[in-house]
N, C-alpha and C positions, 0 to 999 in steps of 0.2 A: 421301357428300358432300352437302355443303346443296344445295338447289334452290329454284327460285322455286316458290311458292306462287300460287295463286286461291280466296282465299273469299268465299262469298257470304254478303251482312251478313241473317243471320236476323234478320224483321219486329222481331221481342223486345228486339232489340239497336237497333232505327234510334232516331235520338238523340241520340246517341253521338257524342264529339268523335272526332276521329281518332285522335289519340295516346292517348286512354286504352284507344281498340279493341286499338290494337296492342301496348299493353305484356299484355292480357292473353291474347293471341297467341305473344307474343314473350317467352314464359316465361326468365329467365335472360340475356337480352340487354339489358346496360347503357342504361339512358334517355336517355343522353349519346347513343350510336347510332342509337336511335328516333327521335331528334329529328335526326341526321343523317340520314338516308336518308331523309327526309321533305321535307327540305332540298333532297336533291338530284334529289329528282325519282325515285328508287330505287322507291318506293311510288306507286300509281298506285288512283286509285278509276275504273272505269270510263272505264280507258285513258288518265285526264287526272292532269295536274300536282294537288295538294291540299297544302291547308296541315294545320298539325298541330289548329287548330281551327274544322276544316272537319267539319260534322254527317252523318255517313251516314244512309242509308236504306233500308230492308227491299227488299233486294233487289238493291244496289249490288257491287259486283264490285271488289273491295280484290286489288292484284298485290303479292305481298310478297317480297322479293329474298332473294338466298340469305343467312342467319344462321347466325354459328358463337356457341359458348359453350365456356367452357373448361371443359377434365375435370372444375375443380373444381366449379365450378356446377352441371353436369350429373352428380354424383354427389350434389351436396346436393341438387339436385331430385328425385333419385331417393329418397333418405332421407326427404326431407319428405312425396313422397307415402307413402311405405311406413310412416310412422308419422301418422297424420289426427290433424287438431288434436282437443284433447278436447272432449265438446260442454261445454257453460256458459254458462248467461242470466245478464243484470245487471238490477241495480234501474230495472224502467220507469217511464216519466214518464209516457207516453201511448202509448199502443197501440189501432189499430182496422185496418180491412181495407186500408186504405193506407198508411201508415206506422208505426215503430216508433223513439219516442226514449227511451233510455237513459241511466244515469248511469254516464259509463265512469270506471273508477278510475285512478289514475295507474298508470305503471310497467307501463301494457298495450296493446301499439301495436293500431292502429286495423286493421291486415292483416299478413299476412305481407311477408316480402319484406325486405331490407336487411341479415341477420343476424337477422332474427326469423322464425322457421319459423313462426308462425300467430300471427293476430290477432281482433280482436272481430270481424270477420266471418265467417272462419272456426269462431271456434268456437260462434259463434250458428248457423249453418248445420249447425255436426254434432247441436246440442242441437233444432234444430227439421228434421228431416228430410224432412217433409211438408210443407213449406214449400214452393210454385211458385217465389217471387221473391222472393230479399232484396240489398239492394246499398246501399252508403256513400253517403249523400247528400253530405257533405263530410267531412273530417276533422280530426282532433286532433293534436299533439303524443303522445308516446308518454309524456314527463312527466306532462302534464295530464289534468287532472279535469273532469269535468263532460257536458254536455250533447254525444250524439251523436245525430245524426238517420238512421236507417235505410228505405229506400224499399220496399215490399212489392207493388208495381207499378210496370211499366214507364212507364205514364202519369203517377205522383205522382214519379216518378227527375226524369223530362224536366221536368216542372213544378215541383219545388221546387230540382234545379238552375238554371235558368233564373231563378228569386227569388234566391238565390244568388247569379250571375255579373251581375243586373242591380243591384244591392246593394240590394234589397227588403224583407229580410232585417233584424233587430235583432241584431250578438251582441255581448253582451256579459260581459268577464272580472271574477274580481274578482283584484288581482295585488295582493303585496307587495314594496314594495322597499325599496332600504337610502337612507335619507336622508330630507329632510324639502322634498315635491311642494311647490314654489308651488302656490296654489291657482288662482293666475290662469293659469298655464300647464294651457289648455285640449285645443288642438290640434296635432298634430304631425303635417307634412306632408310625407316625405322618398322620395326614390327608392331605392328598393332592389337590390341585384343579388347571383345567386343564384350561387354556386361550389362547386369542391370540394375539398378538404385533399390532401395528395400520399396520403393513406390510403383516398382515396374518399367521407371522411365531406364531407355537405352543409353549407354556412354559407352564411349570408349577413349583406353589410355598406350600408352606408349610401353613396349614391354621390350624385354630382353630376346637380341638377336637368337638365340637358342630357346628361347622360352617356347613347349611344345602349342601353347594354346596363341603363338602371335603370328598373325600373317604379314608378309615381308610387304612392305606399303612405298613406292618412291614417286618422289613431287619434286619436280622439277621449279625452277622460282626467278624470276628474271624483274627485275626491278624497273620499272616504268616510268615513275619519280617521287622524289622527296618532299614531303611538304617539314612545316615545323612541327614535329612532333609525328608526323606519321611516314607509311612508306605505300603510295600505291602499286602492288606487285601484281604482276603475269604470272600465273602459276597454271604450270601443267602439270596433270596425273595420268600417270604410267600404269594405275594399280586404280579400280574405283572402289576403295573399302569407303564403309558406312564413318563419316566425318572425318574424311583420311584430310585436308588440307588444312577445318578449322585446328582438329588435333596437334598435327605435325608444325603448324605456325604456333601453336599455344607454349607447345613444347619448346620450342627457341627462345621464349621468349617475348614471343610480337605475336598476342592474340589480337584478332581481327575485331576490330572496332563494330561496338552493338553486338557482338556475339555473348548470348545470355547464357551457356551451358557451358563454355572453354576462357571463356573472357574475362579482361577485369572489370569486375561490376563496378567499382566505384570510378571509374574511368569511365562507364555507359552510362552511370547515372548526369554524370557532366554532359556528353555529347548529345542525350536527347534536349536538354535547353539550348545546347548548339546547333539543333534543327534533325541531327540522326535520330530516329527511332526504331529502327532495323537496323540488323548485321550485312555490312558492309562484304557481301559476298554476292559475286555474277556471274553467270554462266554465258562469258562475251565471244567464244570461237568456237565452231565443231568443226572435223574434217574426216570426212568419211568417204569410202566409195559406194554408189548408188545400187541399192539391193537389187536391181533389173539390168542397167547397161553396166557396170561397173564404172561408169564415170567420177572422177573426183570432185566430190561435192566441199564447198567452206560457205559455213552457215557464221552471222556473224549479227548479235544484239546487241544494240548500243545502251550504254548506261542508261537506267531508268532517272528520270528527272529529280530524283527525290533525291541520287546518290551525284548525280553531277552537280547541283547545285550545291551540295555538301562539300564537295570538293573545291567549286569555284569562291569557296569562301575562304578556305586554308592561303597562306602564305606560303607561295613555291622556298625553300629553305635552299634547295640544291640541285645539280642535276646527276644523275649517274654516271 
């Protein structure tokens, strides 16, 4: 039978939101639940009430209430360990004794977890063994390409999370969609709100600026060039909510081409015999300062071959 737990938050670990402590705690236990027993008071840090992004510290005392998970989940967690992700590096951008950014390719989620048995973290960690510390500074779509930032200390995690959630941070996409971007349409400033499909899959839609359950999301959008029929756009986020750019482009009007959850599918059904078979999203710019010297770092991936060649076939229509 479950029972409550007591762990003590290892020095290694203090930093740490709360909710992200506990989901990798709380192996198999739906995030919908983590965020409830957090709620209610169920989870205690050092006896007291805590919110879900509330930062622990080496040494803090987390009560974690009794957890069930169903057969199924706890048979796939037993499979997933009994087969370890395979190891496998990707093309780096920048590597030195604090951080590690990479060019992840599309079609490879950034962890395990959701229906994916291992991700880029995991299978960097089987390929680098002797590795003390490696952890996700932030993440990607499992579509997208591009730039991912890896923390190789606990001190560069804390510090370039923190550039991250204070929006410090440069990133920008380079996206294509179907139609033709006003140039003057710059900004796009919308609340968003996060749910989930009767199947468990995640969405999220565009809600009303007062709406209590939307978060305030702005994407910045600069147009790059016109082809016939599409718009390749620069878009920067201000805000990293979960599908904040495919959403807020879908919402205009101009869903990004190959995007299977926000897109128009009979418009994706076309472009895979025009050679797209992924969502035309990239993660081409990062600008950050360096979690040790604080120098100004610009991280920059060039289109993946599959998305330039897609491009070098369109007919330039205009220029901005």
């Amino acid at each position: 039978m479950p029972e409550v737990k007591f762990i003590t938050v290892d020095p290694d670990d203090a930093g740490q939101r709360l909710d992200n402590f506990l989901m990798r705690h709380l192996k198999g236990v739906p995030k919908t639940h983590v965020y409830r027993i957090i709620r209610s008071g169920e989870v205690r840090v050092n006896k007291g009430r805590a919110a879900a992004d509330t930062r622990i510290a080496g040494g803090d005392v987390v009560r974690l209430p009794p957890t069930r998970i169903s057969e199924r989940v706890a048979e796939k967690a037993e499979a997933m360990a009994s087969a370890p992700a395979p190891a496998r590096e990707f093309p780096v951008l920048l590597e030195d004794e604090h951080l590690l950014a990479i060019d992840k390719p599309a079609g490879v989620a950034v962890h395990g977890g959701s229906g994916v048995s291992f991700g880029v973290i995991e299978q960097l960690r089987m390929a680098r063994p002797k590795a003390p510390f490696l952890e996700l500074v932030h993440r990607l779509d499992r579509e997208t390409s591009g730039i991912l930032l890896l923390a190789k200390k606990r001190s560069a995690l804390k510090n370039l999370q923190d550039q991250f959630r204070e929006r410090e941070t440069g990133k920008t996409y380079l996206a294509l969609v179907l139609g033709h971007w006003p140039v003057n349409k710059k900004v796009l400033d919308k609340s968003l709100h996060k749910y989930l499909l009767a199947n468990g899959e995640r969405r999220v839609k565009v809600v009303a600026r007062d709406d209590p359950d939307g978060m305030r999301s702005l994407t910045l959008v600069k147009v790059a060039q016109h082809f016939a029929g599409f718009s390749l756009l620069e878009v920067t986020i201000k805000t990293g909510r979960t599908h904040q750019i495919r959403v807020h482009l879908a919402s205009e009007g101009f869903p990004i081409a190959g995007d299977d959850k926000y897109g128009d599918f009979e418009a994706n059904k076309a472009l895979v015999k025009q050679g797209l078979k992924r969502m035309f999203l990239h993660a081409w710019r990062l600008q950050l300062s360096h979690p040790a010297s604080g120098a100004s770092v610009e991280l920059n991936a060039a289109l993946p071959s599959e998305l330039q060649s897609f491009i070098s076939t369109q007919s330039d229509s205009s220029s901005p």
